[in-house]
C-alpha positions in Angstrom: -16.4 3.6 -40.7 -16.0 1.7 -37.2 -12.6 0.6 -36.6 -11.4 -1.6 -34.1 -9.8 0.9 -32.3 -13.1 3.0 -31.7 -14.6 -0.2 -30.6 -12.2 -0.7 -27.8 -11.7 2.7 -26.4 -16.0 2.9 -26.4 -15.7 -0.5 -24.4 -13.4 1.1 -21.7 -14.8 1.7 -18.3 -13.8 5.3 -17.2 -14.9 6.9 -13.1 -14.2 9.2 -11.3 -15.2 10.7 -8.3 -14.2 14.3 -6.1 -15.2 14.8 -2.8 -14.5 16.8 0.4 -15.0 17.0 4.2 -15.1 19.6 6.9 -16.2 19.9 10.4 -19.9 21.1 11.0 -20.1 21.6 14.8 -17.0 19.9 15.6 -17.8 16.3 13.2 -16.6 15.5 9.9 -19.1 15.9 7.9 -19.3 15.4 4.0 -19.4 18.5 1.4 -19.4 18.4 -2.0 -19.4 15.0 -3.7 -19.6 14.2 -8.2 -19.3 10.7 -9.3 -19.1 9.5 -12.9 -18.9 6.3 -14.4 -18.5 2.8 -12.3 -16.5 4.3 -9.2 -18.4 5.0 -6.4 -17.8 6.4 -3.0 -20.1 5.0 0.2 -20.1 6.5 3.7 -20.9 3.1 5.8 -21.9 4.6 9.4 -21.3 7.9 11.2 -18.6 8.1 13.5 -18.1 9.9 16.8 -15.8 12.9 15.2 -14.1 11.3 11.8 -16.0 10.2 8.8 -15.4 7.1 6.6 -15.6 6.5 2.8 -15.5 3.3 0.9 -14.8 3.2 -2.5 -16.2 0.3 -5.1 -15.8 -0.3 -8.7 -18.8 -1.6 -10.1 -16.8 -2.4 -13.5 -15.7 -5.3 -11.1 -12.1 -4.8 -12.0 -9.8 -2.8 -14.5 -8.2 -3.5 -18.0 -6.3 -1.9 -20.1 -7.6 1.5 -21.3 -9.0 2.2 -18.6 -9.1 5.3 -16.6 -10.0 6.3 -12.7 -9.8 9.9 -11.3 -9.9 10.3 -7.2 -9.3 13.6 -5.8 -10.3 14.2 -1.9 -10.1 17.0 -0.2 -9.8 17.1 4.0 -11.2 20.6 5.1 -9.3 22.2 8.3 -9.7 19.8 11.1 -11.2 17.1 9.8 -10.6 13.4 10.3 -10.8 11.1 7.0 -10.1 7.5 7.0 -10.7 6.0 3.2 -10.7 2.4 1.8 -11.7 0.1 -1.0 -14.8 -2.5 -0.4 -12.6 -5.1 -2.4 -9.2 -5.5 -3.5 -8.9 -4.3 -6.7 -8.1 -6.2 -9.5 -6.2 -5.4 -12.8 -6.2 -7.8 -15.8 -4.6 -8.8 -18.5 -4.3 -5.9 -21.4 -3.3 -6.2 -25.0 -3.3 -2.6 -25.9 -3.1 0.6 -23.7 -2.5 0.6 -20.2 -5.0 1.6 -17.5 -4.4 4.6 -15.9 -5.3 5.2 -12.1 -5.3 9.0 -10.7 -5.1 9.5 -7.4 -5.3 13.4 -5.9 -5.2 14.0 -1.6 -5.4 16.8 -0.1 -5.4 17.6 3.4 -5.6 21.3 5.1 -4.2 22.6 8.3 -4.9 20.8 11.0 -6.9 18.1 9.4 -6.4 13.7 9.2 -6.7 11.8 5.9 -5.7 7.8 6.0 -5.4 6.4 2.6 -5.7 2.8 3.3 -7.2 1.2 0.1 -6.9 -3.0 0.1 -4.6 -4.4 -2.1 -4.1 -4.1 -6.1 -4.1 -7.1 -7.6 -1.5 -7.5 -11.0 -2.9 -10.1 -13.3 -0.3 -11.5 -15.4 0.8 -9.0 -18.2 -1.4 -6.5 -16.8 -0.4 -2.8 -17.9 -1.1 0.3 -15.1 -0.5 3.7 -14.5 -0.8 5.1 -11.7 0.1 8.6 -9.9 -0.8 10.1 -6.5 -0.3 13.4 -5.8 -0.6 14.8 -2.2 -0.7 18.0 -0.8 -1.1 18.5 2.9 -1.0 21.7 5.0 2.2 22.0 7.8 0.2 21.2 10.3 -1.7 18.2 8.4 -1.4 14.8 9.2 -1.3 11.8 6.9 -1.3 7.9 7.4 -1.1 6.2 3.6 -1.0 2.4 3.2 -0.8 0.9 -0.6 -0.2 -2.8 -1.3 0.3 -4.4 -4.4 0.1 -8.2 -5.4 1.9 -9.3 -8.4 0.1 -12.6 -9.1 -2.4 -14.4 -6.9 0.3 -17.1 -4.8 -3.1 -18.8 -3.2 -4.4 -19.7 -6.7 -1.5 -20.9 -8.3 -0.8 -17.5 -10.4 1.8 -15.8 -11.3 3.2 -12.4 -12.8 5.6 -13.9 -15.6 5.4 -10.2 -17.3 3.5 -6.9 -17.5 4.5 -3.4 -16.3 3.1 -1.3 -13.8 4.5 2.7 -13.1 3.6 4.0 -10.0 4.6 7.7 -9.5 4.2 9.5 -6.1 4.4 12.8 -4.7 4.4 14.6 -1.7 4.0 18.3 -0.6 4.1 19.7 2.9 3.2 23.4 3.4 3.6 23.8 -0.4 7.2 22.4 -0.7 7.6 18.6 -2.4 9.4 16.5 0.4 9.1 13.3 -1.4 9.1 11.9 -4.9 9.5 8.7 -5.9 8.5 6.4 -9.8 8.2 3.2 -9.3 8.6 1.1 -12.7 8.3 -2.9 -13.1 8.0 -4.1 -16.5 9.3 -6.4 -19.2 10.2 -10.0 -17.6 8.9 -9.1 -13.9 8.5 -12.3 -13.0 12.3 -13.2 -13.1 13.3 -9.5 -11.9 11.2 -10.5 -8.4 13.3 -13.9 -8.3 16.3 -12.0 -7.6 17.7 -11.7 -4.3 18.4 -8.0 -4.3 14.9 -7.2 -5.7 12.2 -9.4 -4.2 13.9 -12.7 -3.9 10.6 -14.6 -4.8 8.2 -12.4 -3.3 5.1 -11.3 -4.9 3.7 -8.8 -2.1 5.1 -5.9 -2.1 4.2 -2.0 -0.1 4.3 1.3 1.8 3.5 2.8 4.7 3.6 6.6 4.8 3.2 8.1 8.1 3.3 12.2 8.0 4.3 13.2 10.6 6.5 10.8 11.2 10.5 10.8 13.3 12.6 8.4 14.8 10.8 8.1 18.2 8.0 6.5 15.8 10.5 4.6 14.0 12.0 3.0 17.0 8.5 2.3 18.0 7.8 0.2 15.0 10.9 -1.7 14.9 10.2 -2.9 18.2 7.6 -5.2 16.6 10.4 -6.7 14.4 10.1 -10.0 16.0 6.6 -10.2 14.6 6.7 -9.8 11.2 6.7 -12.2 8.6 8.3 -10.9 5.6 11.1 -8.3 5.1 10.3 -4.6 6.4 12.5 -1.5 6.2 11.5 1.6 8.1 12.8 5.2 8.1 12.0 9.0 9.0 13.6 12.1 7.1 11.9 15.1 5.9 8.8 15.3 9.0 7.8 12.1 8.1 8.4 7.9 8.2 8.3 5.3 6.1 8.0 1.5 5.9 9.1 -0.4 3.1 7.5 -4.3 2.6 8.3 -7.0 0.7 6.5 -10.9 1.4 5.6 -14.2 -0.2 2.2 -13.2 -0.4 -1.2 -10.7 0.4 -1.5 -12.8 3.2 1.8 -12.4 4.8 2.1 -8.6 4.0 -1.3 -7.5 5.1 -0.3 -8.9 8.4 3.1 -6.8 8.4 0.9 -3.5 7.6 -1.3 -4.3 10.9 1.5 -4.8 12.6 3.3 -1.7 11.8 0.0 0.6 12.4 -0.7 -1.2 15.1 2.7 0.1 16.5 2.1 3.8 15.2 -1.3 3.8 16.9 -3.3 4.1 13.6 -6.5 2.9 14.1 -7.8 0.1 11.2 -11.1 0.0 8.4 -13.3 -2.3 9.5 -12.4 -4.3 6.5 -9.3 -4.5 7.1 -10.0 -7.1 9.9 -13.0 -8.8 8.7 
């Protein structure tokens, strides 16, 4: 007998794709690639050296139950920039939350830039989500991730939900940074309060490996420019920036303006 429980979980979308680089006469060049279920991974347009992969989600968005698996892996030397066609969008769930899996891995000697466009938090949306990197000593990383709680520009916001976000970091096999992230219950009036958001709905991080305080001073020199609130710090080999602003809007043009000051170069779609 069907139950309403195997309906749902045989309605869930599930993906997943594994891939890796290397360099073939000096240019980044793709190796081995699987993809399952609605996420895909495109390779727009060669590049000089590097090599560029945009991921989509044909289920056009996530819900609860769902499940996406990423693992990418940069061989030694090569240079990896990765985004997302869309900003992704979670919704609503009444049951399970959607769980996102996110594996980077970089070897010696090699670039990978994470710089996905924003996740989108629907009002008592429910996520998951872990990334787990490993990079070589002499790897470098640039990751960007930026979440929206609530659309501002069409009137919506997240009253309640809860979203876990768990990241960590290895460096020549030792973890120099972890760090869970959890909003949940009444998010909506935990972001009102000064000390936490104070209204804002925008909030991310820039990790920058390697990273000290010659790049941190170099960043905070672009103070004057930004619109929101940004914090930025080295320790362990490597820098972070902290953001928090009204909106998308505001925030994305914070990010650009902190890579722009590391010397990161953009995704196209970034700027379009």
């Amino acid at each position: 007998m069907t139950t309403a429980a195997d309906v749902f979980a045989a309605n869930r979308a599930l993906g997943s794709v594994a891939f890796d680089v290397g360099l073939v006469d000096g240019v980044t060049r793709r190796r081995q690639l699987h993809e399952s279920g609605s996420l895909r991974v495109r390779f727009p347009s060669p590049e000089a050296q590097g090599l560029s992969a945009m991921f989509v989600n044909t289920a056009g968005g996530i819900a609860g139950g769902d499940r996406f698996d990423i693992d990418i892996a940069a061989g030694e030397g090569a240079r990896l920039t990765v985004t997302t066609a869309a900003a992704e969008k979670i919704y609503r769930a009444q049951g399970p939350a959607a769980q996102l899996n996110i594996a980077l891995k970089a070897a010696a000697n090699a670039h990978l830039a994470w710089l996905p466009q924003e996740t989108i938090l629907f009002d008592r949306a429910r996520a998951n989500r872990r990334i787990d990197i490993d990079l070589a000593a002499t790897a470098s990383l640039l990751l960007c991730e930026i979440v929206v709680l609530g659309r501002a520009a069409m009137g919506e916001t997240m009253l309640a939900g809860s979203f876990t976000d768990r990241w960590r970091l290895r460096r020549g096999g030792r973890l120099v940074f972890a760090e869970t992230v959890r909003l949940d219950g009444d998010i909506g009036a935990k972001l009102a309060r000064p000390a936490v958001a104070k209204g804002g709905a925008a909030i991310g991080t820039a990790l920058i490996v390697p990273g000290d305080e010659a790049l941190v001073g170099r960043i905070r020199e672009a103070a004057n420019s930004f619109g929101g609130e940004v914090g930025v710090s080295a320790w362990n080999g490597f820098a972070m920036a902290r953001f928090c602003a009204q909106d998308a809007a505001s925030l994305r043009a914070d990010m650009i303006a902190v890579l722009g000051a590391s010397g990161s170069a953009l995704p196209r779609l970034w700027l379009n």
